[in-house]
N, C-alpha and C positions, 0 to 999 in steps of 0.2 A: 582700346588701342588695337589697330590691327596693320601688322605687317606684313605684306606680300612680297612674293618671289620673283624675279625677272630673270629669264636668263641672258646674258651678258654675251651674245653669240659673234662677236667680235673682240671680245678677251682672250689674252693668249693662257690661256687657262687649261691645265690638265690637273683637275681630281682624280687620285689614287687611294686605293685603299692605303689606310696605315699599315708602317712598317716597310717596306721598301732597301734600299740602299745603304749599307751602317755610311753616316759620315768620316770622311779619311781626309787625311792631305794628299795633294796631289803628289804621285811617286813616279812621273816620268823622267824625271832627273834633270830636267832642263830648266835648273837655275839660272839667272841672270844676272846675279851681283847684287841685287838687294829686293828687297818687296816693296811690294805695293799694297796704298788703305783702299779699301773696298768698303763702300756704306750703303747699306738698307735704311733708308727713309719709310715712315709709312703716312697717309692721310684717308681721310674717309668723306665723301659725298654726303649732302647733306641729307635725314631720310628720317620718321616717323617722331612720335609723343612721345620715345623713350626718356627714363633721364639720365641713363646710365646702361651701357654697354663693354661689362670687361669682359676682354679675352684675353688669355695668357698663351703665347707664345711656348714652346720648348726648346724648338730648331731654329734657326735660320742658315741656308746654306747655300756654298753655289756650286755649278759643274764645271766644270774642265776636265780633256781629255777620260771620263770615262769615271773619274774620281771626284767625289765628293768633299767639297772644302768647307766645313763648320764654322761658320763667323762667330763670336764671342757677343754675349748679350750685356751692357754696361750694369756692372754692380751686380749679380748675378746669377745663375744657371738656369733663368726663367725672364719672359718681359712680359708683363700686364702692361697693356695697352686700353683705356677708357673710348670708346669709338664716338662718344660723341664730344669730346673734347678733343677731335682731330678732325673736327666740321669748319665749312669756311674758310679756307687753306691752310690750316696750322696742320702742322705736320711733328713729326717726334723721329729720333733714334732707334730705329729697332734693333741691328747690328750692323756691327763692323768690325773691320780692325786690319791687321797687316798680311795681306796672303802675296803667293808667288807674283810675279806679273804673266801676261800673256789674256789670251780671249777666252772669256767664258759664257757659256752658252743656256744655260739655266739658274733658275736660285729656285728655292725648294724651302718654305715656309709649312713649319707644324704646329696645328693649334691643338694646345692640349684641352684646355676648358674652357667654356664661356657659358654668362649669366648674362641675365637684362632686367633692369631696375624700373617700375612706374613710378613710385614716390619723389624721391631724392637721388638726388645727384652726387657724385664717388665725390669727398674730399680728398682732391690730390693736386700737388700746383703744378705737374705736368703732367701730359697726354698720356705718358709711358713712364713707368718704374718697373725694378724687382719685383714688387705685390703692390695693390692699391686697394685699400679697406674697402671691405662693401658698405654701401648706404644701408641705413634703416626702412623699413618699408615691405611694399611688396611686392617680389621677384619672383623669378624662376630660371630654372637653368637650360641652358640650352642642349640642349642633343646634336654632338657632332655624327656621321654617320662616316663621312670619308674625313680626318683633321689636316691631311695634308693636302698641301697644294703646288704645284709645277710652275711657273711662268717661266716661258722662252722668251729668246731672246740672247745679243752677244755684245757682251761687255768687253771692250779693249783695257786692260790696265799696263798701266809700267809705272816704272819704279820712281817716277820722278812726277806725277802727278796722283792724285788720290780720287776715284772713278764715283759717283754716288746714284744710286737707282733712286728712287722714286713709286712706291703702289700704292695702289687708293684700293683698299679694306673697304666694298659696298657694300655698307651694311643693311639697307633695305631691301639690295634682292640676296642677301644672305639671310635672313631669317625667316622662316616660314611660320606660321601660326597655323593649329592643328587644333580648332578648340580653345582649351585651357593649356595645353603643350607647347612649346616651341622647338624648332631645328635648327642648325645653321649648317649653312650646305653653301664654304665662304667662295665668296664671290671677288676676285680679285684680279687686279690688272696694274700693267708698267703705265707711268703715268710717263717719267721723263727718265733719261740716264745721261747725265752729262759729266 
């Protein structure tokens, strides 16, 4: 199997070293009587002979005014995401939940780890959990170099509708093949936000 790299030069994409920003709520004081649901969607393009691609997730978050706002990941403090069971538009929950209203300008995805499977495919009935077992087989792990990633962009919320993003996780110009090694150097973009 071989995976190559593309770079994506029309992605609003800014890779950072890890560590950055602690995430905070926003503390400009400028409530409005109630919040608004904010949702990270994810999906992946379709891409290589893997049979199995997790990555687990630690952050997800977005900006406003200068501050960093932590979305909450369903069931808890981590999401495994299977990248090829989010091929052919199925898409999964990554975060969300209830933040301030007003416009925000960034969201800010951390990937802690990721492996990739040639045997067997992850037994799991959806794209995204907590954890999702590895397959039996033979794998290897990936090597993040930078895990975090920037997408801009401006999200309008209030309080009386619920705003949801949309990114497509490419996983074929995210993984590089080095030999017997692999990278992932992820590759990501807004697909929709409505």
């Amino acid at each position: 199997m071989r995976l190559t790299s593309v770079l994506a030069a029309t992605a609003l994409l800014v890779s950072v070293a890890c560590g950055g920003s602690n995430p905070s709520s926003p503390s400009d004081g400028s409530g409005t009587g109630g919040a608004g649901t904010f949702n990270v969607r994810i999906t992946d393009s379709p891409y290589g002979s893997a049979k199995a691609v997790l990555v687990t997730f630690s952050e997800v978050a977005t900006h406003r005014n200068g501050d960093w706002t932590r979305l909450p990941f369903p069931g808890g403090s981590t999401r495994t995401c299977d990248l090829k069971k989010l091929q052919n538009a199925a898409q999964d929950l990554l975060g969300g939940g209830a933040i301030e209203p007003g416009t925000y300008t960034m969201i800010r995805l951390v990937v802690q780890s990721a492996k990739i499977y040639f045997d067997n495919s992850a037994q799991s009935s959806t794209p995204c959990a907590p954890s999702i077992g590895e397959p039996a087989g033979a794998s290897s792990p990936l090597t993040i170099p930078s895990g975090e990633v920037r997408l801009n962009g401006s999200f309008g919320l209030t309080s009386s509708a619920a705003t949801t993003v949309l990114v497509d996780f490419d996983g074929e110009s995210s993984i590089i093949q080095n030999g017997s090694s692999y990278t992932m150097q992820p590759v990501i973009r807004i697909v929709s936000i409505q």
